[in-house]
N, C-alpha and C positions, 0 to 999 in steps of 0.2 A: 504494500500500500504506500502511496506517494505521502510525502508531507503536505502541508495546507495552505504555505506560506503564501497565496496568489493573493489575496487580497480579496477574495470575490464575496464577501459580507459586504464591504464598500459599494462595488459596482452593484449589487444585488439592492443596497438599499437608494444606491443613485437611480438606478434605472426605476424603483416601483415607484422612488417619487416625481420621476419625469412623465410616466405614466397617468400618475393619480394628477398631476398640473395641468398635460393633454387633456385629461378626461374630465376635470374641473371647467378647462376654458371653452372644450365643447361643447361642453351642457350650457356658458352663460350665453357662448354666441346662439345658440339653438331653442333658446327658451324664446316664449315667448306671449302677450297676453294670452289666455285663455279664449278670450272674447273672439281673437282673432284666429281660432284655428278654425275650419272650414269641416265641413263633410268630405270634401275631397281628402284634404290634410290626413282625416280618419279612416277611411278606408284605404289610403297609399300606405299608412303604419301597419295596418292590420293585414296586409297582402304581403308585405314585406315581411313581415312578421312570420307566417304561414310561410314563405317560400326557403324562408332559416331553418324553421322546424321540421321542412322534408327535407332539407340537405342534410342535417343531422341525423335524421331519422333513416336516412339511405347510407349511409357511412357503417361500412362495418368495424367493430372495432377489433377484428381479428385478422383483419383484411387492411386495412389505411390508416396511416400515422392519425395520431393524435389533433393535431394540428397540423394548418399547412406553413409551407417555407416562409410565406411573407408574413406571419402571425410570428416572427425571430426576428432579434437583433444580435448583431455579431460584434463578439469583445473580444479581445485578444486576453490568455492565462499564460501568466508570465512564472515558468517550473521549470525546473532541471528536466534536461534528457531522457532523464532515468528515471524521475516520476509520470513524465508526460507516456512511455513508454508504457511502464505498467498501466497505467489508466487508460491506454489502448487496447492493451492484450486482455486486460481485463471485460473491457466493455464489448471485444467483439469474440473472445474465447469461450467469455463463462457470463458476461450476463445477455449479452444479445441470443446463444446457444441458448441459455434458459427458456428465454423469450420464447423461442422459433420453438423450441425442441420438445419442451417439457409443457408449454400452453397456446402449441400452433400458432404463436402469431406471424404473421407475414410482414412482409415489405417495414422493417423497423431501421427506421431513420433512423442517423445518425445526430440532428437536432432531437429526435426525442429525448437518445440516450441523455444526451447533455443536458439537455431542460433536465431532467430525473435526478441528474448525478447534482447540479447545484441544487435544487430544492432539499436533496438529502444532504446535504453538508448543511443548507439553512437553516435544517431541522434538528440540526445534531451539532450545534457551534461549540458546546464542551468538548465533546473528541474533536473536534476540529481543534480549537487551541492546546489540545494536549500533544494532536502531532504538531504543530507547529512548536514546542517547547521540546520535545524528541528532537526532533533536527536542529535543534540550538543547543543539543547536549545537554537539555537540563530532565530534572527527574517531575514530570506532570504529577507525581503523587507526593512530592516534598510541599511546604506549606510556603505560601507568597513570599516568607520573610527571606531576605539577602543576607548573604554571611557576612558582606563586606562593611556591615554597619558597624 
């Protein structure tokens, strides 16, 4: 298993907040009186609405990725060789083989993978700073305090 040291809490919480900004100033430009929405207005929501819910509804999920490619942003993870390495062999050896092998899934992108692998790091940020403290040589189960005080 690689160490942790990429930074990706940082990017993880830049990008949800560039998100939640997008999705803040689209809602103020798109609002709008009430008075003013039309019968038109309401049935173009509601068809659109309905034409979401059969794309979803036709999507197998053991057949097509999760999301599609343009629903991704791309950041560069800045790791050794050697971590970056394992974190490939792993992901197309033994969890992608899982994936396909042991729960038929098909056609399993390689953005899935990567969405899956940071949300599980997001979700487990204690082991994450304990490898990061591994790779700096220190013991993650000695106590905060510095000997050098």
């Amino acid at each position: 298993m690689g160490d942790g040291g990429s930074g990706l809490g940082d990017l993880s919480a830049e990008l949800a907040q560039a998100k939640q900004a997008n999705s803040e100033d689209s809602e103020s430009e798109s609002s709008t009186d009430s008075s003013e929405t039309t019968e038109a207005d309401t049935t173009t929501k509601v068809e659109t609405a309905s034409e979401e819910q059969a794309d979803v509804a036709e999507r197998d999920p053991r057949e097509d990725p999760a999301f599609p490619y343009d629903a991704t942003v791309q950041f560069p993870h800045y790791a050794r060789e050697e971590a970056r390495d394992e974190f490939e062999a792993a992901r197309k050896y033994e969890a992608e083989r899982t994936l396909e092998q042991d729960h038929g899934l098909k056609n399993v992108e390689k953005r899935e993978m990567h969405d899956a692998a940071l949300r599980l790091v997001a979700d487990h940020s204690d082991l994450w700073a304990r490898y990061v403290m591994a790779a700096r040589g220190l013991d993650p189960d000695a106590s905060g305090e510095r000997d050098d005080e």
